[in-house]
N, C-alpha and C positions, 0 to 999 in steps of 0.2 A: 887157389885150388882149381883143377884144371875144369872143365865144364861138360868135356865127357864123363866125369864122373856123375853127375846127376840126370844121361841123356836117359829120356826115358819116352817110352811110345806118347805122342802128343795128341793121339784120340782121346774121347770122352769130354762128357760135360761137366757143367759145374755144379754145385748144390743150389735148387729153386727153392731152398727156403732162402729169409731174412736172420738178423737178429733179434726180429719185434719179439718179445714178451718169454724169450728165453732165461730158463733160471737153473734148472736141473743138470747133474753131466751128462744124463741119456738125453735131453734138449739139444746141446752141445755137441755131442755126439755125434747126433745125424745132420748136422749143421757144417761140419768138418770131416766125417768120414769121406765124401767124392773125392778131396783133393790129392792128390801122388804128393806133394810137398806142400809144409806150411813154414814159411819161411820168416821167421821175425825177425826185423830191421829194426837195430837201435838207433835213438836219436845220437847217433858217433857222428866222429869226421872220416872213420875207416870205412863207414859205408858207401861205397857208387852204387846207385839206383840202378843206373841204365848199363852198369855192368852186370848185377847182381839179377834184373830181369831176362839179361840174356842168356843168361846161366843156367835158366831154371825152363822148364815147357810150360803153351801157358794155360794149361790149365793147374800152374800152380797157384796156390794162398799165400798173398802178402799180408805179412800182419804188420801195425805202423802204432804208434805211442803217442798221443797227447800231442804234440806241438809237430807237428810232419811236416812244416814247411825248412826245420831243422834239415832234411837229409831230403826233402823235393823241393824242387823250384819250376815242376808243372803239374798240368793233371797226370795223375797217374793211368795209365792205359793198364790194365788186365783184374785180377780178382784180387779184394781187397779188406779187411777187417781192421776197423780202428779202436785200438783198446782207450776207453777213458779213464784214467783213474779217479778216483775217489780222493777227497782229501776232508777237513773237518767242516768244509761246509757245503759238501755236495761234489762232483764231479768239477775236477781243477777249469776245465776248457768249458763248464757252464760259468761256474765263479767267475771267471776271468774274461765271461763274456766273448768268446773265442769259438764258438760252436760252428757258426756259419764260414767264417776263414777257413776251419780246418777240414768242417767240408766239402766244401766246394774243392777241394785236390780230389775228391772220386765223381766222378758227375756221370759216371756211365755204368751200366745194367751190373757189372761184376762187380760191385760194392754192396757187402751183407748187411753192414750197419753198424752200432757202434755195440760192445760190448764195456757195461761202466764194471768197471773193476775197483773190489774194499778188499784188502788186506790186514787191516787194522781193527780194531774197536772204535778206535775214536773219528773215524773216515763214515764218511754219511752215502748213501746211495743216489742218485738223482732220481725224481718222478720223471719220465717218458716227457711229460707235457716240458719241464725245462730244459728240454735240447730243442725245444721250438719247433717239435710239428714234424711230420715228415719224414725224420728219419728212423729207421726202426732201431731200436734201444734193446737190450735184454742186460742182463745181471750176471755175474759171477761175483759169492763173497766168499772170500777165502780168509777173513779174520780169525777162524777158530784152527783152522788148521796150521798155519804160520805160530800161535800162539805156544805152541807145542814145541815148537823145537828154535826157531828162529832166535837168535844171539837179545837177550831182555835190552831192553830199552832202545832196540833200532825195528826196524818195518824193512820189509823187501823192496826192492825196487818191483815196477810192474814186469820186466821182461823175464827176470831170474821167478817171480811168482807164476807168469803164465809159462815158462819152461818146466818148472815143477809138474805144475796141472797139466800140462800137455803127455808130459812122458807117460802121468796115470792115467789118463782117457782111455788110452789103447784103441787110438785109430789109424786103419791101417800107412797112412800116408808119413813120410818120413820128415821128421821135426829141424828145422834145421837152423841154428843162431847165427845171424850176420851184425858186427859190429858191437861184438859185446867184450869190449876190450877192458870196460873200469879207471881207463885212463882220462884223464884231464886233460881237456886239449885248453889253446889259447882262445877258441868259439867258445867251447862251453863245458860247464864245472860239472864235476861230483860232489855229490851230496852228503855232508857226514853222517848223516843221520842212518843210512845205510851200510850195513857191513860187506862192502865189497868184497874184500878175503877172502870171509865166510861162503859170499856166491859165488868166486870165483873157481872156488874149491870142489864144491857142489856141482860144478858145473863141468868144470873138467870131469871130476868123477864120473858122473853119468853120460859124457862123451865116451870117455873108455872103458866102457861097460855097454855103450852102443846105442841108448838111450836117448840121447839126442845127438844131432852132430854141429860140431863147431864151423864155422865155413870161414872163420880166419885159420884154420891151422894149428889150434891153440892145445889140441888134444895129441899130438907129436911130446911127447916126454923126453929132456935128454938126459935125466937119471935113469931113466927108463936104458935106453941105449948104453952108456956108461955101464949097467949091471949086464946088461948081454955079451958089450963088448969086452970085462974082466969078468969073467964067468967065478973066479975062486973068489975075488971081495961078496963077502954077503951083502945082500942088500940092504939089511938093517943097519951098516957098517957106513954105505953110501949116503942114506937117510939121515942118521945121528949127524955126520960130518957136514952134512949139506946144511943140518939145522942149525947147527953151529956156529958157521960159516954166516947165515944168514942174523942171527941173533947180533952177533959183533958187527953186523954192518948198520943193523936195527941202532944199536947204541949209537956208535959213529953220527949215522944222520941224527939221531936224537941231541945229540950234541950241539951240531950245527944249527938246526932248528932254535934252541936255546939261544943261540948269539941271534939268531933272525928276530926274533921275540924280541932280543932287549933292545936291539936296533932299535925295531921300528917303534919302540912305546910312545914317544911324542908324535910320532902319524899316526896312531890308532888313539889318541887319544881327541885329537882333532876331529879323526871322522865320527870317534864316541858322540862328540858333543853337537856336529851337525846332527846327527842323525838323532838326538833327541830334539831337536827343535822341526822334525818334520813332523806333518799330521799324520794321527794314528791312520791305517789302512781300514779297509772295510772288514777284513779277517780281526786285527787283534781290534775292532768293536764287536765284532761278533760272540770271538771268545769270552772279553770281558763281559756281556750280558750271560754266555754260560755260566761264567766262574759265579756270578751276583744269583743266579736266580740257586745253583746249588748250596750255595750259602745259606 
């Protein structure tokens, strides 16, 4: 996307609050209304940084995910918010003892602090004191809201949850997603556990509805173009065909998948049996003290 499209007057400051002790969306609010762009970088490989800051004036808001040495490889120069997520035993980058690696990528004055982010029920908050002092912490939980509509038995990813909650804040700076592709690279996986589909869906939607905007491009429809382009095919006609079309190819790979599966049985049966003779982690001790004490 060309980067005149985002020029925008480069006067004005930033917001001199933190994230210490934020919980509310009006907290939130005034915490992110100063900024003209807030721009969330996924942990992808479609992301460049130092393309994607050039892009933007700087008094824009970078927002960055749990593990940011994914998609940096220095300190970050301009303004900054690092979301943590939550998982069942507190914030993933406290668990994982990662707090101090992942901040030390902000080390200067435009870093708000961290926002720990729950989506879940069964996702725990962190206390302020376990990111170690120092950095300002605030809350956002969005477990009951997700729970309403979200696909049962999967959890959002954090960037498709903070694009949700961003689009309803209604602040006046323009929301914009970089590298939220869903794809699988050879660096790094998607997670099943997540309905990609379902956010991807969501997500284009409320790009073409203006809500947020895509910054790969991803909101250009070429069914969309197709029904301009044959004005007398109804659309609905496109849509059925298209679904169709995509169904039969659903099978197809389903298929192939199946030969993959019976392939590989004696390699996944292999790494079955390493991987019971390694030691439990600290997470499934954890759990199993859950599961004992509900018992």
């Amino acid at each position: 996307m060309a980067s005149h499209e985002y020029a925008v007057e480069e006067t004005g400051g930033r917001s001199t609050l933190t994230t210490a002790g934020l919980k509310t969306a009006e907290d939130w609010r005034r915490l992110l209304s100063p900024y003209p762009y807030i721009v969330l970088a996924a942990n992808s490989d479609a992301v460049d940084m130092k393309a994607l800051q050039a892009e933007f004036p700087p008094n824009s808001l970078f927002v960055f995910f749990n593990k940011v040495y994914k998609i940096l490889d220095r300190p970050f120069e301009g303004n900054a918010l690092l979301v943590a997520r939550s998982g069942t035993m507190g914030a993933n980058i406290v668990y994982r003892r990662e707090v101090g690696d992942v901040v030390a990528y902000f080390p200067n004055e435009g870093f708000l602090g961290i926002m720990n982010l729950r989506v879940d029920a069964g996702e725990r908050l962190s206390d302020p004191s376990e990111f170690g002092g120092g950095v300002p912490v605030g809350y956002l939980d969005q477990a009951d809201f997700f729970a309403e509509f979200y696909p049962p038995g999967r959890m959002p990813t954090s960037g498709f949850a903070l694009a949700l909650w961003l689009s309803d804040l209604k602040i006046p700076g323009r929301i914009v997603l970089a590298g939220f592709t869903a794809r699988r690279s050879a660096k790094w996986k998607v997670f099943d556990v997540h309905d990609w589909t379902f956010e991807q869906t969501f997500l284009r939607l409320f790009a073409r509805l203006g809500r947020i905007s895509m910054h790969s491009g991803t909101e250009v429809n070429a069914y969309v173009r197709l029904a301009q382009r044959f004005s007398d095919i109804p659309p609905a006609e496109i849509a059925l065909t298209a679904a169709e079309v995509l169904a039969e190819r659903l099978d197809n790979a389903n298929a192939e998948i199946d030969r993959l599966i019976s392939a590989t049985k004696m390699i996944r049966s292999v790494d079955s049996f390493f991987r019971r003779l390694k030691p439990k982690t600290r997470k499934q001790k954890f759990l199993e003290k859950q599961q004992q004490k509900e018992g």
